[in-house]
C-alpha positions as CSV (number, residue, x, y, z in Angstrom):
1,X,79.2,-2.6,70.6
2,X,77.3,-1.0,67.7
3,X,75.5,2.1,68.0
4,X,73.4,1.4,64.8
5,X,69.5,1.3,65.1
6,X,68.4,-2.5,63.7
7,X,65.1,-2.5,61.6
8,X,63.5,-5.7,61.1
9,X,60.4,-5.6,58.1
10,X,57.9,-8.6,58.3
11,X,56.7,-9.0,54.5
12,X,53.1,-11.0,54.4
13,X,52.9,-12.5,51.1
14,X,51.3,-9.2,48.2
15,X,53.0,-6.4,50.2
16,X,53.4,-3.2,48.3
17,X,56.4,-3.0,47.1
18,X,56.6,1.1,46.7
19,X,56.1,0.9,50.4
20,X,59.1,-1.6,51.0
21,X,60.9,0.8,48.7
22,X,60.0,4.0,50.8
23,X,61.0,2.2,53.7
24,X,64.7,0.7,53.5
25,X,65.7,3.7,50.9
26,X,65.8,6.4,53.6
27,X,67.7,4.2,55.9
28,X,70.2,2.9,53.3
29,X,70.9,6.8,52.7
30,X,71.1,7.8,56.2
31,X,74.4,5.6,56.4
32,X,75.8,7.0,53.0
33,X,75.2,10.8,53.9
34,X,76.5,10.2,57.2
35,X,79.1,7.9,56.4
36,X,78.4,6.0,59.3
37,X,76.5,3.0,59.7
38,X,73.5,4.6,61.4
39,X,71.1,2.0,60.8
40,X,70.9,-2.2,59.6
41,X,68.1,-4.1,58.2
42,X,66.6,-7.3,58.0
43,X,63.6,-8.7,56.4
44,X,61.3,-11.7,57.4
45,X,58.7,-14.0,55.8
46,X,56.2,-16.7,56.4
47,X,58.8,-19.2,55.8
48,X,62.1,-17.7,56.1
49,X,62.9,-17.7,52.6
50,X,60.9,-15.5,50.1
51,X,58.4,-12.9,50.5
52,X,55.9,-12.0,47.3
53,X,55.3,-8.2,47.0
54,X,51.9,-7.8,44.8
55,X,53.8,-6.3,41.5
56,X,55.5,-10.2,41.1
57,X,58.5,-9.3,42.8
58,X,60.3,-12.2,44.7
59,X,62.8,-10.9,47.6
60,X,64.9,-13.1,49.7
61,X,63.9,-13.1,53.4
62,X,66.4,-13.4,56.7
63,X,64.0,-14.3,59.6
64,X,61.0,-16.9,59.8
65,X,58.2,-15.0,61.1
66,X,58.3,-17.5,64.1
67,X,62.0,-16.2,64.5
68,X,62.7,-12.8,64.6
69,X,65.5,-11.8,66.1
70,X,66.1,-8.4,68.4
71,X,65.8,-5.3,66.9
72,X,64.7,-1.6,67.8
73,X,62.2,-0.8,65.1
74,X,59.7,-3.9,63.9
75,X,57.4,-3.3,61.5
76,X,55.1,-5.1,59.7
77,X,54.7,-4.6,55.8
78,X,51.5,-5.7,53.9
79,X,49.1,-4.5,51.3
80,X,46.3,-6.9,49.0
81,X,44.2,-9.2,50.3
82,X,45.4,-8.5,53.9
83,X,42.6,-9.4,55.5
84,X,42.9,-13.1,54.0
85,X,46.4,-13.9,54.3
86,X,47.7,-16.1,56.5
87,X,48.9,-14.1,59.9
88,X,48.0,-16.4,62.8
89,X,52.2,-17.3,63.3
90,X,52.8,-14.0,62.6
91,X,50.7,-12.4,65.0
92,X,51.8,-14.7,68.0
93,X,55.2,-13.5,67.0
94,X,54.5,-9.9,67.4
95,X,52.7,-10.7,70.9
96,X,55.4,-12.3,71.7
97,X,57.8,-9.4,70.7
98,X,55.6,-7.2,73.1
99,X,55.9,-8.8,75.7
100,X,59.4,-9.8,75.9
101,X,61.0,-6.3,74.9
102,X,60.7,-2.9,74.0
103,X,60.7,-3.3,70.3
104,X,58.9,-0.4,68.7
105,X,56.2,-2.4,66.4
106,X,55.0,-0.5,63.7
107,X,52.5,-0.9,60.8
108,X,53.1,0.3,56.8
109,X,50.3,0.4,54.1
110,X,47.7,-2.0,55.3
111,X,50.0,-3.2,58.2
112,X,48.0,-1.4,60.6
113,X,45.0,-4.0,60.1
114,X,47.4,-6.5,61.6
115,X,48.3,-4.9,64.3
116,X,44.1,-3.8,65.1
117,X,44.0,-8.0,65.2
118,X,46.8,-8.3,67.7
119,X,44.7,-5.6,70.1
120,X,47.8,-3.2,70.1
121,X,46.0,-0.4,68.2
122,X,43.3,-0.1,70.7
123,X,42.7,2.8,72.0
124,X,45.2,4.5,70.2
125,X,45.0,6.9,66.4
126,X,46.2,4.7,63.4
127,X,47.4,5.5,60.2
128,X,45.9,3.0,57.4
129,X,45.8,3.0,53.7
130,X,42.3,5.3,52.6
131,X,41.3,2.1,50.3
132,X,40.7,-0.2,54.1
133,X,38.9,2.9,55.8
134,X,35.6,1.6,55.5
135,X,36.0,-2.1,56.3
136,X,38.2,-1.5,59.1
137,X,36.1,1.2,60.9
138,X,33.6,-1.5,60.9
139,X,35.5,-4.1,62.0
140,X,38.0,-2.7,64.7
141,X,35.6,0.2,66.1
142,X,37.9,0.6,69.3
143,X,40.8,1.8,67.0
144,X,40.9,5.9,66.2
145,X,41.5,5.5,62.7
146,X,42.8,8.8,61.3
147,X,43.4,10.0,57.7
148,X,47.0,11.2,58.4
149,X,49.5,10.1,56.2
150,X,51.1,8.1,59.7
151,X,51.0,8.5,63.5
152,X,54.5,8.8,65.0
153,X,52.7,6.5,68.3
154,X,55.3,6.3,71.0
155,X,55.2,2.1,70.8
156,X,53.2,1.6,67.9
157,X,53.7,3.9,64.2
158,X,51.6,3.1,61.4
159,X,52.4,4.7,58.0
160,X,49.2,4.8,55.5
161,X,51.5,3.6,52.8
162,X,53.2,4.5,49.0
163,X,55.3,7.9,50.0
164,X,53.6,7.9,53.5
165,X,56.4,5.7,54.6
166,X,59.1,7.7,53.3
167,X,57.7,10.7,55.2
168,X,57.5,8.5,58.6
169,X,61.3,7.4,58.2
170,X,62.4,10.8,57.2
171,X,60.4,11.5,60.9
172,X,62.3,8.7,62.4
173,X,65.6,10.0,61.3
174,X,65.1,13.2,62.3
175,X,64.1,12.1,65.7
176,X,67.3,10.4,66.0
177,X,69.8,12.0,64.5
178,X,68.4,15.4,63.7
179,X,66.4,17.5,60.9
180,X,69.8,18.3,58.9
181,X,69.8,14.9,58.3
182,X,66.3,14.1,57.3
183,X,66.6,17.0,54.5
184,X,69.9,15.6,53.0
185,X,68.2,12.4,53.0
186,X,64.8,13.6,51.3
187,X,67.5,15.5,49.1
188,X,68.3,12.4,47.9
189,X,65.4,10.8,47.5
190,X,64.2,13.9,45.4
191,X,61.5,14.1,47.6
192,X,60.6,18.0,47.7
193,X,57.3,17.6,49.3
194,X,58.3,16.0,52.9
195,X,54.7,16.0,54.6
196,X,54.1,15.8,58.7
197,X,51.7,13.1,60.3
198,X,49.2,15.2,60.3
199,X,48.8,15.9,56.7
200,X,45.8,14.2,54.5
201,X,46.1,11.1,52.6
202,X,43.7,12.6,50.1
203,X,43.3,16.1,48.7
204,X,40.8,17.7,50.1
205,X,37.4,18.4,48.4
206,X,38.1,21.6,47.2
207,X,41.1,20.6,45.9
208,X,40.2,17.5,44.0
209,X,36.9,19.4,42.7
210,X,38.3,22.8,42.3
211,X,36.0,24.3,44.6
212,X,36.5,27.4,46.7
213,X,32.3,27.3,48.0
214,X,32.1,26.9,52.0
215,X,28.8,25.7,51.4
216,X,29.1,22.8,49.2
217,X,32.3,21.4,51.4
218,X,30.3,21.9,54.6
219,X,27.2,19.8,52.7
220,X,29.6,17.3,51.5
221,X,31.0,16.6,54.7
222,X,27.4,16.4,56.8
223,X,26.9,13.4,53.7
224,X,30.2,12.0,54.7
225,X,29.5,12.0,58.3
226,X,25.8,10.7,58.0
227,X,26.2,7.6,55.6
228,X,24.1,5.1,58.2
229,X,21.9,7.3,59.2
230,X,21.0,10.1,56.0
231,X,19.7,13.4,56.2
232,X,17.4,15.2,53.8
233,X,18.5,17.7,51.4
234,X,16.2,20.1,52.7
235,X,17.8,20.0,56.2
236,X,21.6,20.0,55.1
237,X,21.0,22.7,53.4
238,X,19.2,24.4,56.5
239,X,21.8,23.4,58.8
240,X,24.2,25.5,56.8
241,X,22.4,28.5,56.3
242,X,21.0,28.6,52.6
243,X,17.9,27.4,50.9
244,X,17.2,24.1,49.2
245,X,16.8,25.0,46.4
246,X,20.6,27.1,46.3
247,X,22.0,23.4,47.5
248,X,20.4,22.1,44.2
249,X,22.1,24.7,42.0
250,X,26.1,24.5,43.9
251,X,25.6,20.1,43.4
252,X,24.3,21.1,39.8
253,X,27.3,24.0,39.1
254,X,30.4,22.2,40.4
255,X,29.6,18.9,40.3
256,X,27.2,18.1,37.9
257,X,24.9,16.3,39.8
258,X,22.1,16.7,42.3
259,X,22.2,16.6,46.0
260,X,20.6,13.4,46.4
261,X,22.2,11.7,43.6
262,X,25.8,12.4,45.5
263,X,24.8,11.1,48.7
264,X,23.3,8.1,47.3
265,X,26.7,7.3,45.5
266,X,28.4,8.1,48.6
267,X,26.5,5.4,50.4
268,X,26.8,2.7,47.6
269,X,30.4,3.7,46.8
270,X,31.3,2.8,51.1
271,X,28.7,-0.5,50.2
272,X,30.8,-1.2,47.7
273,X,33.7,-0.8,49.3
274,X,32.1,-3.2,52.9
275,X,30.8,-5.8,50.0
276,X,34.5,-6.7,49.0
277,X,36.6,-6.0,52.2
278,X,34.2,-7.4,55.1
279,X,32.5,-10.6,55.9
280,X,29.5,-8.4,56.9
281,X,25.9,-9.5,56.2
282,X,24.4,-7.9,53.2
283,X,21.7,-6.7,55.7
284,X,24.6,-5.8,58.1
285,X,25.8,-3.9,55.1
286,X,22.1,-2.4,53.9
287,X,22.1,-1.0,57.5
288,X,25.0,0.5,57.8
289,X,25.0,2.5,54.7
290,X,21.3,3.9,55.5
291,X,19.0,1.3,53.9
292,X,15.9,0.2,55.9
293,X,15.0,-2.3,53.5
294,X,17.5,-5.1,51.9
295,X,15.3,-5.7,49.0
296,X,15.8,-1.5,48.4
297,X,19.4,-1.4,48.9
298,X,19.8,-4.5,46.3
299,X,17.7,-2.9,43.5
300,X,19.2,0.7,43.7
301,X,22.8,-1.5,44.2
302,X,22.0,-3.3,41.0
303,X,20.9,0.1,39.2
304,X,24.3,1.7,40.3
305,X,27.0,-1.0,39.8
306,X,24.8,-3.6,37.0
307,X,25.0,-6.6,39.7
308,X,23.1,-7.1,42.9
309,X,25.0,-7.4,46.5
310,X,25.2,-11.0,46.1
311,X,26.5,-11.2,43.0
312,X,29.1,-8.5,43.7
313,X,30.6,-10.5,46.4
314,X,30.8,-13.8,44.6
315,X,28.8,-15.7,46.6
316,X,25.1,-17.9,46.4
317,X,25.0,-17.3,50.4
């Protein structure tokens, strides 16, 4: 009997192909470093035959997505337009899967969004490309979405995607057959920069920004954390300890802007962002993103972007 851990990767049709890359690489590795067939993989599709990744690419598929066959390690691989494609015999599958074995089932790049519509992420910290943050908070609110580049969950990992997944396998093979082997594999790979779950998917503020002012982070982050419900200038800048009139000058010196211009982009930008990835209501959306008043939200939307709300989703309704 082989001692070789089997990987099975479900493709939906536009998965991200740097993510499929970052996936089967590592394991391919693990068996030449080793010299030992460590691990086997499969891939499955919609229909058995082909799977679409969103750069064009056409790969040849093992399984039907109605078939999968045993394995230790499932995971589910997807990326544009997941929240349209067609999952319904896919997700049955995965239930299926669940309840029948102890198959790890795991979710790369926007993967994770499946597996929030299966109910196996409730409750539970998720790892989810940064691009689905906003629509997916607002439609799976029982799910601890995190920032982490993945969550090494006991029964169900999620990687956020692009490199994140080489990081989660080099995690995987660590776990099972030690760190010595991880690093000749990331050797390999080139990849000098290994990061742990916990690490950020995005740099952090005073990193992207260049700024090194407690102040302006700690503002920035009350913004962040009061999109639906906004607070003054005047009492961020109170709440961390300087004068409104100093919060006007750090927005004006680092960022070339004003405090309230900011936070209003911030909660257009996350409109924006709910306009294209949600079904949501325009009002729903007007709400959520601290707008009292529809017809307010659709002229300062139109200001900001050149088309209204309406017009940004595509639709007369």
């Amino acid at each position: 009997m082989s001692d070789e851990t089997r990987f099975v990767f479900a493709l939906v049709e536009d998965f991200t192909h740097v993510a499929f890359a970052c996936a089967v690489d590592p394991l391919r590795i693990a068996n030449l470093v080793s010299g030992k067939p460590l691990y086997s993989w499969s891939y499955a599709s919609l229909d058995g035959e082909t799977a679409r990744s969103s750069d064009g690419t056409v790969l040849q598929t093992h399984h039907r997505f109605d078939a999968l066959p045993p394995c230790e390690h499932l995971f589910v691989l997807s990326g544009l337009n997941v929240q349209s494609s067609d999952t319904q015999v896919l997700r049955a599958s995965l239930r299926r899967v669940d309840r029948h074995s102890r198959t790890q089932i795991g979710g790369l790049c926007s993967g994770a969004w499946i597996l929030a519509e299966t109910g196996f992420l409730n409750g539970r910290e998720a790892a989810l490309h940064w691009e689905y943050h906003d629509s997916f908070m607002e439609e799976f609110p029982e799910v601890h979405l995190v920032r982490n580049v993945f969550v090494p969950d006991d029964r169900h990992m999620t990687a956020s995607g692009g490199t994140a997944t080489a990081d989660l396998l080099l995690h995987l093979i660590a776990e099972q057959h030690g760190a010595d082997l991880s690093a000749e594999v990331a050797d390999q790979l080139v990849y000098n920069a290994v990061r742990e779950a916990t690490a950020s998917q995005k740099a952090s503020l005073q990193s992207r920004h260049a700024m090194r002012n407690t102040h302006l982070a700690s503002a920035i982050k009350i913004m962040q954390e009061s999109i639906s419900e906004p607070v003054s200038p005047a009492l961020i800048a109170e709440e961390i300890g300087i004068s409104a009139r100093q919060l006007e000058r750090l927005f004006g010196k680092y960022l070339n802007t004003s405090p309230k211009k900011y936070y209003m982009e911030l909660r257009l930008e996350r409109a924006r962002k709910l306009l294209v990835q949600t079904e949501m209501s325009i009002t729903e959306i007007a709400f959520v993103c601290g707008y009292e008043s529809t017809g307010h939200f659709s002229r300062t939307y139109r200001i900001a972007f050149g088309v209204t709300p309406m017009m940004q989703r595509g639709t007369l309704s």
